[in-house]
N, C-alpha and C positions, 0 to 999 in steps of 0.2 A: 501351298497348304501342307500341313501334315500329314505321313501320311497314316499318324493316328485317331484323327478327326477324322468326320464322317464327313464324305464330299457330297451324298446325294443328301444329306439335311443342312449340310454349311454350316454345320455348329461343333463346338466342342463342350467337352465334358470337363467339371473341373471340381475338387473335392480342397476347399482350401478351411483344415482343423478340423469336418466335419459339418462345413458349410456346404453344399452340393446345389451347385447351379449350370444349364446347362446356355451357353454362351453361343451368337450369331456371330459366324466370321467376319461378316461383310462390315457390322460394327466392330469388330475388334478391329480390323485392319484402316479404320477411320484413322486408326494412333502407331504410324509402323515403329514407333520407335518404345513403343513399352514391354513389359514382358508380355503379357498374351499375345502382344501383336507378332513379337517374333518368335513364340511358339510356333504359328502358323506355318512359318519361312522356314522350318526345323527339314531336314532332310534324312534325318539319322535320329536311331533312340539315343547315341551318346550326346548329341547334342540338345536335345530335349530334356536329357535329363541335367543338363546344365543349369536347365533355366526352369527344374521345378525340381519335387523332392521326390517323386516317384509317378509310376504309373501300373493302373491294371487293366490289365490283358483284359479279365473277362467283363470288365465296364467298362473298358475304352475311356478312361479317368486318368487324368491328370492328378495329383494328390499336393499340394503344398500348404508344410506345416509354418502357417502362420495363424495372428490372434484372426480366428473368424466374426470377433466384435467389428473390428475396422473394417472388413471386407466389403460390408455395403456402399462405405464412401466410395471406391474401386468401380461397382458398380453403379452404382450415381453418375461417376465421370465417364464410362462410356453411352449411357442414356443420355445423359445432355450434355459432354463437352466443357462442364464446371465444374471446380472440384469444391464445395463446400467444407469447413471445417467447426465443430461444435463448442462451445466453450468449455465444456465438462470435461475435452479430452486433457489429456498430455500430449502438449505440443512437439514435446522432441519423440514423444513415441509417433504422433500421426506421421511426423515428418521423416523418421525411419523408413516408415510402412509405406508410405508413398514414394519414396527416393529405390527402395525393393521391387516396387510393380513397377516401376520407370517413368511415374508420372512428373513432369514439372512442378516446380509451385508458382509456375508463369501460366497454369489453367486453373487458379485459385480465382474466385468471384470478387467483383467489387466487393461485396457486403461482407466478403472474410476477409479479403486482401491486407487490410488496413492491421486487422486485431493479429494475424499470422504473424505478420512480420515483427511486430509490436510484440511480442511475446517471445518470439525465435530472437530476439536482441538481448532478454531479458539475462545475464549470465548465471549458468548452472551450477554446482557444485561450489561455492561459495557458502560458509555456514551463513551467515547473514541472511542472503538468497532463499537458502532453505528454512529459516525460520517467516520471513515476509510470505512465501508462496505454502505456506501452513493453512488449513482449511478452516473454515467455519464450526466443523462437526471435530476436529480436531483440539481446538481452542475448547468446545466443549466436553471436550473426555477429561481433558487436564481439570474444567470446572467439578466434573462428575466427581474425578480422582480426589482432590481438594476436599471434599462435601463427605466423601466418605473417610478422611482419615477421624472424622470427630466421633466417630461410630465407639470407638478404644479411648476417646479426651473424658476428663472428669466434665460434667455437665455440655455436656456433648451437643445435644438437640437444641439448648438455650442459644451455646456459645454458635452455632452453625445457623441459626435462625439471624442472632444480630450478627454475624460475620457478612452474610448473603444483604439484609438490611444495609449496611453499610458501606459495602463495596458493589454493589450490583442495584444500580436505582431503578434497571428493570424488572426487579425482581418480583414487586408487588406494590399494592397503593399507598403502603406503608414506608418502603423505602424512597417512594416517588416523591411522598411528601416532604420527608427526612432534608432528601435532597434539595427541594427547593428552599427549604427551610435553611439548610447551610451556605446555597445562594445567595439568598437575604441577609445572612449575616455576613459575609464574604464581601457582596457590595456594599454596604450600609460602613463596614470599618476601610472598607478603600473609600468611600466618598467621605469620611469624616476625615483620615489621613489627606486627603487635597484638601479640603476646606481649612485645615487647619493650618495649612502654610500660604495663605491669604492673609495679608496683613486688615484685610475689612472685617476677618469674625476674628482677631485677636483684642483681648483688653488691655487697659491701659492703667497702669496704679496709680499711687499719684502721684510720683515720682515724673511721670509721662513716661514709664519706658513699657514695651510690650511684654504680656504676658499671655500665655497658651489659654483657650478656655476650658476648663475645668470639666463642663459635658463632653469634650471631645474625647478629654482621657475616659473619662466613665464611660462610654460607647467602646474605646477601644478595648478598656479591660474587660467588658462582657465580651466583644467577640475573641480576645485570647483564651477567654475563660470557657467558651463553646468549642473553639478550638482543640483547646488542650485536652476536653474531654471527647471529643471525639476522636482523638487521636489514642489515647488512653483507651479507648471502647475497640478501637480496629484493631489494635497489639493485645491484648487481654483475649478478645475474642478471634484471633488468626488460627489457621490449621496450622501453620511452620511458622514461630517468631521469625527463624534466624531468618528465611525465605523475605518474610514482610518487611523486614527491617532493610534488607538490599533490593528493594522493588523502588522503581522513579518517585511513584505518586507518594509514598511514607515520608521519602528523603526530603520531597517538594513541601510538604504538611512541618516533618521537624524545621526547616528551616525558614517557614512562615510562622514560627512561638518561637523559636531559639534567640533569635534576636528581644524579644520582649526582657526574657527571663537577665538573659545577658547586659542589660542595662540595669535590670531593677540590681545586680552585683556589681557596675560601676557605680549606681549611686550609694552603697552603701560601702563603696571602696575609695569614696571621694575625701573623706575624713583623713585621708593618709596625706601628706603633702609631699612627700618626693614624688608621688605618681601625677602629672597630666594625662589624665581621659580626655580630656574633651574632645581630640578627633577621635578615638574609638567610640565616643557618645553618637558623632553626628554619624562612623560609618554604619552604625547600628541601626539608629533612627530609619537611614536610607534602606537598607536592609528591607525594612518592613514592606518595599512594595514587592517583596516576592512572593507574599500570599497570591496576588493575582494568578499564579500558576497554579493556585487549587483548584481553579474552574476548570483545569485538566480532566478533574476527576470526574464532572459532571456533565460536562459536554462531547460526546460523540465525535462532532466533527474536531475536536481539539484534540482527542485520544489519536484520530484518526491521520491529524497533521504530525504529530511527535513519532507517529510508527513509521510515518512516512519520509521527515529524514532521518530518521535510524537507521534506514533503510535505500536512501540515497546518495548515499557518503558520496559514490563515485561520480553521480551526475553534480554533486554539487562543486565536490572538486574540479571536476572540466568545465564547468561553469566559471571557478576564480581563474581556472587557466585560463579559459578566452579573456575574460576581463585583463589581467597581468598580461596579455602578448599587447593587444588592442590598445589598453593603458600607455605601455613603453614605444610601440609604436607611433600612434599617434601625439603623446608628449613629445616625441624630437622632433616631426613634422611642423608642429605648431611652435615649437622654438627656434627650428630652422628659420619658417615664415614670418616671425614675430617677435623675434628679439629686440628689435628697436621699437616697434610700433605699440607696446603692447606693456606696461609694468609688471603686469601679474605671472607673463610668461616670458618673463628674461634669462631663465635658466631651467634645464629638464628636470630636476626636482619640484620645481614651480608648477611647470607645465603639467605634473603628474595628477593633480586634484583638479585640472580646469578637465584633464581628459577623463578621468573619475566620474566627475559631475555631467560629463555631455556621454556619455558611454553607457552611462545609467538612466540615460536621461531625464535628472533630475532638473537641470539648467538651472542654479542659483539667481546668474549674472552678474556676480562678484567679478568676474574675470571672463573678458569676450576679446574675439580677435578685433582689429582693427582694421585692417587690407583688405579687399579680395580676395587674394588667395589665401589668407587666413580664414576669410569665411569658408571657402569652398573643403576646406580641409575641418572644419567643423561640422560641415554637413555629411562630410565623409564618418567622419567620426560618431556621430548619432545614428547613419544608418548603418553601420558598422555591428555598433552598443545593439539597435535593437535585435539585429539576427543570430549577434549570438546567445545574446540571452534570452528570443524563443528556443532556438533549437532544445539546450536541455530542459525548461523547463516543461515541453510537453512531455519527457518521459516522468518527470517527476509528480506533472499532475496525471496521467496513469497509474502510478501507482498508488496517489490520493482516493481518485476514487475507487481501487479496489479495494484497501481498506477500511474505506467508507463503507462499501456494499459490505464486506464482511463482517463490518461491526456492527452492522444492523440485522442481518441474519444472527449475529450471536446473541444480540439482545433481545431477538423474536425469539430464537431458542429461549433464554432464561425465563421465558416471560410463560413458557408455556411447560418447560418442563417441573416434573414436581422434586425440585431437589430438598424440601425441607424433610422427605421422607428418609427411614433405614434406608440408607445406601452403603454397601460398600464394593460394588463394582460397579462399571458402567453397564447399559443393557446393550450387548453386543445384538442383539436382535435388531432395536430402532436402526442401527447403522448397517446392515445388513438391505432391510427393507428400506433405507434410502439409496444406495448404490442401485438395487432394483429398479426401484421408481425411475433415477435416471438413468438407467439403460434403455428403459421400457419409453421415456421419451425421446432417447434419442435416436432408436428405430421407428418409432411413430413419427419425428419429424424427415426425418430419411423419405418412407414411405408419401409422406404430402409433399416434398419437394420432388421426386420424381413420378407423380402422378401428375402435379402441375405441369410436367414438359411433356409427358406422352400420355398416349391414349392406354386404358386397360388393356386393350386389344396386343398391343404391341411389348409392353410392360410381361404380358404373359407368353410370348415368345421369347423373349430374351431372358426370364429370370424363371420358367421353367421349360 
């Protein structure tokens, strides 16, 4: 024991930021190998002072300048022997702070074990990285910032009423409608573009050859023509053109009317005769199923997929790599075994789509082994396919649903904040008073989980 602890109470004294708690040896020494525990074992003040940042004489106090937010985890792990971690924290700060006291993170609980580790994977300092682990109240200052540059625009309060209407469908009943309203036109001109390449709803002249029907284009020219104005409506009424004009969802909107516009100038360029349109006609045509990426705009969980591989580039890349090793490997496997037996896999560029197709496991049956052991290398091959493409994908769908959750917190914020008001700061206060709040729960859960392991009785010896 120390011998600046007091031996006839068994405790010591410890002042960690202004934290002040007074600590039972008998529990420290449960863990010899953290710092308090070999406080205890200390013989000498220079080695005491090793392993804290001071001490006074006349409290018989230990002093260590560390964040005394964390400190109660510290304490949590000597009451029960688990080390809980919160989601609210910074992962690489907790994991500093505990790597400092000497705790493992091999006394991390079932119920954190999983998210810890999952997160301590996640790579830091990467700008990518740092844009994805961006907060929900963060996404909302940019919205604030945005709302207030119309404060200085000519018609300002108009333009920021339909900018908000427009691009924010949770913003009121108004925009909610809006938006279902551009759904309805959205699918209404996609199911008239497939019905229209059905040879059953084409007419026929009398010639007998086919001709397009005539409602299908008049449906389609109203929904370019809703289109076009609402895209018109989003750029007119933006806080930053140039901003708007480089954002996915604009690019995804011009390029579902650009192809319209761009035909209706091949057919009035068809009069010329050195020029053959006709494949710039059909690439055009084809073109038009790219409005389907407008429901981007509308749907939550689709916003929430596109953020997600923007933001996976590396898991998806290791993903083609296992398939590319998996692929080459098993392709010469099954050409070794099956060069005779087999047409479809008489050579390893052959073999490469049958391993493609069993690796993915999609199984055609265009092409199957024949032998034995061309089977059993088959089935090597599918259970192969399916392990490696769980592995990444469960990191990938982690980070689905974080962006899920946080785009539903952002659009509970819009829903509730009043941004059609004078603004032109954010109120540094609501952000303020939510930081509070979670502090204020994450010492309140602190305190139920280690009431649920011990008694009051004991709780009050150790923590004062």
């Amino acid at each position: 024991m120390s011998y600046h602890s007091c031996p006839e109470e068994g405790a010591i004294r410890i002042n960690v930021g202004g934290f002040r708690r007074r600590l039972l040896s008998d529990r420290l020494s449960r863990f010899p190998e953290t710092r308090l525990a070999r406080l205890l074992r200390c013989g000498c003040r220079e080695s005491e002072l090793e392993l804290c940042d001071d001490y006074d004489e006349s409290e018989r106090e230990f002093y260590f300048d560390r964040n005394p937010a964390l400190f109660p985890y510290v304490l949590h792990f000597y009451n029960t022997g688990r080390l809980h971690v919160m989601d609210e924290l910074c992962i690489f700060s907790f994991s500093q702070e505990m790597e400092y006291w000497g705790i493992d993170a091999l006394f991390l609980d079932a119920c954190c074990s999983a998210a810890y580790h999952c997160r301590r994977m996640e790579p830091a300092g990467e700008r990518s990285e740092q844009h994805s682990t961006a907060s929900s109240v963060e996404q909302m200052l940019e919205l604030y910032s945005a709302a207030g540059r119309f404060e200085t625009q000519p018609l300002g309060r108009l333009r920021r009423r339909v900018w908000l209407t427009l691009d924010h469908p949770a913003y009121s009943a108004c925009s909610r409608l809006l938006s279902a309203l551009s759904v309805l036109v959205l699918l209404a001109s996609i199911a008239c573009m497939c019905l229209n390449s059905m040879s059953e709803f084409a007419l026929r002249d009398a010639a007998g050859r086919l001709h397009e029907d005539p409602r299908f284009e008049t449906v389609e020219r109203l929904g370019i023509g809703w289109f076009t104005l609402e895209l018109l409506a989003r750029l007119a009424a933006a806080p930053d053109l140039r901003r708007c004009l480089l954002q996915p969802l604009t690019l995804i909107d011009l390029l579902s009317v650009l192809p319209f516009y761009l035909a209706l100038l091949l057919q009035l360029a068809e009069s010329c005769p050195l020029l053959n349109l006709g494949r710039a006609a059909q690439v055009l045509r084809l073109m038009r199923v790219l409005r389907v990426l407008q429901l981007v705009r509308h749907s939550t969980g689709l916003r929430s997929l596109g953020a997600t591989l923007a933001h996976s580039l590396q898991e998806v890349g290791l993903l083609l790599l296992y398939l590319a090793v998996g692929v080459c490997f098993f392709s010469v496997m099954a050409y070794t075994v099956e060069q005779e037996g087999s047409e479809g896999l008489g050579s390893v560029p052959a073999s490469w789509w049958w391993a493609t197709v069993s690796m993915t496991t999609v199984g055609y049956g265009d092409v199957v082994p024949a032998s034995a052991l061309g089977k059993l290398t088959a089935a090597a091959c599918i259970l192969a396919g399916i392990l490696m493409v769980v592995l990444p994908i469960t990191l990938i769908f982690n980070k689905f649903s974080l962006f899920y959750k946080r785009q539903q917190r952002l659009e509970l914020l819009v829903r509730r904040c009043p941004l059609d008001a004078g603004l032109k700061v954010a109120p540094a206060l609501r952000l303020t008073d939510y930081y509070t709040h979670k502090m204020k729960s994450l010492m309140a859960s602190l305190t139920n989980m280690s009431r649920s392991e011990h008694s009051d009785h004991s709780l009050e010896l150790t923590l004062h």
